[in-house]
C-alpha positions in Angstrom: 0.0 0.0 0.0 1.7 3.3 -1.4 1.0 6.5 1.0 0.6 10.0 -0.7 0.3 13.4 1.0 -3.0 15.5 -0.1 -0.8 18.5 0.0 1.1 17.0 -3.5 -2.3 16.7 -5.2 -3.4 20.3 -4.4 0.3 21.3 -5.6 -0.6 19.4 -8.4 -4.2 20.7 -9.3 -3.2 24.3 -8.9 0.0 23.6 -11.6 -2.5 22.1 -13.9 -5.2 24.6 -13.6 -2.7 27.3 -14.3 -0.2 25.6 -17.0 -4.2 24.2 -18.9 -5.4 27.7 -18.8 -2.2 28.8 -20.4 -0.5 26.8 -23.0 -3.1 24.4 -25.5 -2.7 21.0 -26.0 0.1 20.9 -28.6 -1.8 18.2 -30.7 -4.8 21.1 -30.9 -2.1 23.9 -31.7 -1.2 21.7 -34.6 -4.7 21.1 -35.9 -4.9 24.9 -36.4 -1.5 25.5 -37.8 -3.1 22.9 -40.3 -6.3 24.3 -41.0 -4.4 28.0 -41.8 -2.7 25.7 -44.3 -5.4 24.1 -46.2 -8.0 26.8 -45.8 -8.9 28.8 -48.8 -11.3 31.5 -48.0 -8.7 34.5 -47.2 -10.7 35.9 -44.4 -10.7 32.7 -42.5 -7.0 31.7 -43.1 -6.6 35.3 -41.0 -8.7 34.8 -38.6 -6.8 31.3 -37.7 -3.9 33.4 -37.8 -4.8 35.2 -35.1 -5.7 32.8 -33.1 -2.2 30.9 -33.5 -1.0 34.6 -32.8 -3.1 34.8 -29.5 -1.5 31.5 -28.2 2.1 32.5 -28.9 1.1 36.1 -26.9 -0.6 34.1 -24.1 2.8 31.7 -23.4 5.2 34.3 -24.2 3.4 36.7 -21.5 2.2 34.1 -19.3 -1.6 35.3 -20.0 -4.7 33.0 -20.1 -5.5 31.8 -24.2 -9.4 33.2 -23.5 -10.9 35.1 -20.8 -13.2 32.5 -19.7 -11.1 30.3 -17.7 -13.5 28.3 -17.5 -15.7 25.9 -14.7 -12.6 23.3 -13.6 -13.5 19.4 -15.0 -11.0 17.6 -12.6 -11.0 13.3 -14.0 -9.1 11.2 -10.8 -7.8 8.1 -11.4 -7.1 6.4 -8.4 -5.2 3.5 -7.7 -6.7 0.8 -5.2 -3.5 0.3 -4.1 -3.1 4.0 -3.4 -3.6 5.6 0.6 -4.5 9.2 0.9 -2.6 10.9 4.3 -3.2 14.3 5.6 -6.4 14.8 5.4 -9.6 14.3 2.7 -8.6 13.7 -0.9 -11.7 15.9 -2.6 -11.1 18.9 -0.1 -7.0 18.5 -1.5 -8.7 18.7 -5.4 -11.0 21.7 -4.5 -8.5 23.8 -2.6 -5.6 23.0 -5.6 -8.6 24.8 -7.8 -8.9 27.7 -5.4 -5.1 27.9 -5.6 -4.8 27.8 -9.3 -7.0 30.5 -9.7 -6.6 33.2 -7.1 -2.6 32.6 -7.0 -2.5 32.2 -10.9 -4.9 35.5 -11.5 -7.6 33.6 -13.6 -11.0 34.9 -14.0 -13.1 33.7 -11.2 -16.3 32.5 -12.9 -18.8 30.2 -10.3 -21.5 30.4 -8.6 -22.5 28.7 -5.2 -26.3 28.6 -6.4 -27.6 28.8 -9.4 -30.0 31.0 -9.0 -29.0 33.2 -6.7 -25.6 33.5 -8.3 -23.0 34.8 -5.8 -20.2 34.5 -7.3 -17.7 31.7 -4.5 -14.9 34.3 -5.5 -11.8 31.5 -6.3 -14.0 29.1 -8.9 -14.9 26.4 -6.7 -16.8 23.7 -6.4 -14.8 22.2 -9.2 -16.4 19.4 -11.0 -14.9 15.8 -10.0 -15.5 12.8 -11.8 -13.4 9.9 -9.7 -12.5 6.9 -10.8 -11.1 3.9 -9.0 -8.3 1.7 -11.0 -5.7 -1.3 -10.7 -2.4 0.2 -9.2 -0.9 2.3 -6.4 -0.9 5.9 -8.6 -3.0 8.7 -8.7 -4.1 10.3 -12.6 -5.3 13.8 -12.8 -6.5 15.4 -15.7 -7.6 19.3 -15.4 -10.0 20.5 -17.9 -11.0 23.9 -17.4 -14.5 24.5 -19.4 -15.8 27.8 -20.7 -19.3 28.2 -21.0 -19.6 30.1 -24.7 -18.9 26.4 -26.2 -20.8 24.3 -23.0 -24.1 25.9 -23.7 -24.1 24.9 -27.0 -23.9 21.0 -26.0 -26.6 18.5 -26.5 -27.9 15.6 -25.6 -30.6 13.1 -27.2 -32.3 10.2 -26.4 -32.7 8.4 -30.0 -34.3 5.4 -30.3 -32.6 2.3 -30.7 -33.5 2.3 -34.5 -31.3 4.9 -35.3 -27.9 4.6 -36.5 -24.3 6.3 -38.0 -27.2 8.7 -40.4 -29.2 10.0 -37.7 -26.2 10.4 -34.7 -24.8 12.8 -37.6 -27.8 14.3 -38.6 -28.0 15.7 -34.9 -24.6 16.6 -34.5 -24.8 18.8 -37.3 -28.0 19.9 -36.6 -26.4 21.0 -32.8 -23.3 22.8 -34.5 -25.8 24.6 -36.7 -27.6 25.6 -34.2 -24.3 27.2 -32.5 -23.3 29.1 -35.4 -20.5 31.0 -34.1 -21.5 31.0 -30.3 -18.8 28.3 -29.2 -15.9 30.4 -31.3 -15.4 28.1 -33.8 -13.3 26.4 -35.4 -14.6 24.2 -32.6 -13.9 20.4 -31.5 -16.4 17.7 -30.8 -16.8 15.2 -27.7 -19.9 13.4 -29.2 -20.6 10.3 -26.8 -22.4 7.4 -27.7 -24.8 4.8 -25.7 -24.9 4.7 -21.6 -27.7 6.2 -20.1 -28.8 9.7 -19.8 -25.9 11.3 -17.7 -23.4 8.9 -18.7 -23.6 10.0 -22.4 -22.9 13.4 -21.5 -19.6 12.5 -19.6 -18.4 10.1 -22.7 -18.4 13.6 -24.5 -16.4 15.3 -22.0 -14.0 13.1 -21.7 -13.9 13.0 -25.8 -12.8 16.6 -25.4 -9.4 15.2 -23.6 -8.4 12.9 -26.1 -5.3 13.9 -28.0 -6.7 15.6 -31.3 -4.5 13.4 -33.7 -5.5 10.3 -31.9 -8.7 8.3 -33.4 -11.2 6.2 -32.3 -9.5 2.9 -31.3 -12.4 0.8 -33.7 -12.2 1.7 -37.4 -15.9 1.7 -37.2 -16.3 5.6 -35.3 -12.7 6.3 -36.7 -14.7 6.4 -39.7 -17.2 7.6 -37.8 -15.6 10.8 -36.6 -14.1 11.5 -39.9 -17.4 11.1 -41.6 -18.9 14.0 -39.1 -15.8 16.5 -39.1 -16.0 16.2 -43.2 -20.1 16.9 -43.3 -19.7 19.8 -40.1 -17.0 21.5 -42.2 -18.8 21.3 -45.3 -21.4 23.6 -43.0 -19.3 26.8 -44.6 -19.7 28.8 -40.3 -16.2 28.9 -40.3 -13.3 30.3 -38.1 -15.5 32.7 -35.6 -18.2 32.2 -37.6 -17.1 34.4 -41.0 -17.0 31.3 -43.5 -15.2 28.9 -44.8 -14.2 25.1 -44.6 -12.9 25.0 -40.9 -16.0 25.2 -38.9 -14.5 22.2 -36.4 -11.1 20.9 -35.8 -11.7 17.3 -34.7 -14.5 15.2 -34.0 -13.8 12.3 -30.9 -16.6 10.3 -30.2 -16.6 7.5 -27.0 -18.8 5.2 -26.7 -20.6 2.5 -24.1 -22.5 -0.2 -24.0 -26.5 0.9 -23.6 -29.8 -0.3 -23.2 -31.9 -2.3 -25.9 -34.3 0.5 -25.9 -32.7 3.2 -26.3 -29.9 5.5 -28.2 -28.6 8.4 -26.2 -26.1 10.5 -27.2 -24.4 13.4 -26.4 -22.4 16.4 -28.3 -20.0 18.1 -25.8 -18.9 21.3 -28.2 -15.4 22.9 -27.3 -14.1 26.2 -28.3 -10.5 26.7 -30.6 -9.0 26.2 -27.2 -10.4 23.5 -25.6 -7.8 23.2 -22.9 -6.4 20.1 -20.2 -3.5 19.6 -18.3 -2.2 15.9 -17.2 -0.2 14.7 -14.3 0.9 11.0 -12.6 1.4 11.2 -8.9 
């Protein structure tokens, strides 16, 4: 049985919530360096510009990539082998977030009830999602999401009936919908089967996936290909002003599900749909 202090993993959550608000996954950065390659319309090339422009300001003056820093996502991965000392392990997450964002001057942006709206003044309660896996080590992944690209998500309970034509039809039908709202060029978490709320976290954790990496089945690798060609071919384009980049990946997950039923979700991210990793 491995011991580990909870003040490493709030040293760790506060490095991850700073270094995911600042620098984007390199795998992302490369997908837009490629789309200002291939894309033709002139004022949409410039506008991707810009945004690789924006991320080279942001890591050369240690500024957040967007404004929103988001609502913090935190995924644990906890070995059962693994012993937590010094005190609770969620209270160690949470005050890592409250770190990262008061001591790393990001935009504060929760509220302790939803519709009385105070704001909690360091972006706490973070979101956890916890799981419990074989080993004696500890996986964090910090996803910090903004809400111009969350509110545009989706979910929908097709019926069992439906297939590869109609889980595209409502993807593109939810990116239509958005238009420029999520500040396209945009990437997709699309989940896939479960039940109603675990659809919706296959599509978050979609949105983590390296943006070069596929689908481990050729079946939605083709899948996701077949979507980001038919949601390009929408013409919204880079912040909306046209052209053939309207998304930059599409990463759909997928789980077993009920004989009844169909659900799936579409998690939309912005340009800079940002996480940062760690092993403790």
């Amino acid at each position: 049985m491995r011991e580990l202090d909870v003040s490493l993993v709030e040293e760790a959550v506060a490095r991850l919530c700073v270094e995911a608000n600042l620098y984007l996954p390199q795998s992302l950065r490369n997908k837009i360096e490629q789309a200002r390659q291939t894309e033709e319309n002139p004022l949409a090339r410039d506008v991707l510009s810009d945004l690789l422009r924006n991320l080279e300001a942001a890591e050369t003056l240690h500024l957040p990539i967007c404004q929103d820093t988001g609502m913090a996502v935190i995924f644990a991965e906890i070995g059962q082998e693994l012993h937590f000392v010094g005190g609770s392990f969620e209270e160690a997450l949470q005050r890592g977030v409250a770190r990262g964002y008061t001591e790393g001057f990001l935009r504060c942006s929760v509220v302790g009830d939803p519709l009385r709206r105070k704001n909690t003044g360091n972006n706490t309660p973070a979101v956890l999602h916890l799981r419990l896996i074989a080993g004696d080590a500890l996986r964090l992944c910090v996803a910090p999401k903004g809400f111009g690209s969350e509110n545009m998500s989706r979910l929908a309970m097709l019926t069992p009936a439906a297939g590869a034509d109609e889980i595209t039809a409502f993807v593109l039908e939810s990116v239509r919908l958005a238009g420029s709202n999520p500040c396209p060029p945009v990437v997709l978490g699309i989940g896939i089967g479960g039940n109603f709320e675990s659809c919706a976290l296959l599509a978050k954790q979609a949105l983590c996936r390296p943006a070069d990496i596929p689908n481990g089945d050729a079946y939605y690798a083709a899948l996701e290909q077949r979507i980001l060609r038919e949601v390009n071919a929408l013409g919204i384009g880079p912040q909306g002003f046209g052209g053939s980049t309207t998304a930059l990946c599409a990463a759909v997950e997928t789980a077993p599900t009920h004989i009844a039923g169909l659900p799936v979700a579409v998690n939309i991210g912005c340009h800079v749909t940002r996480h940062a990793e760690c092993s403790l």
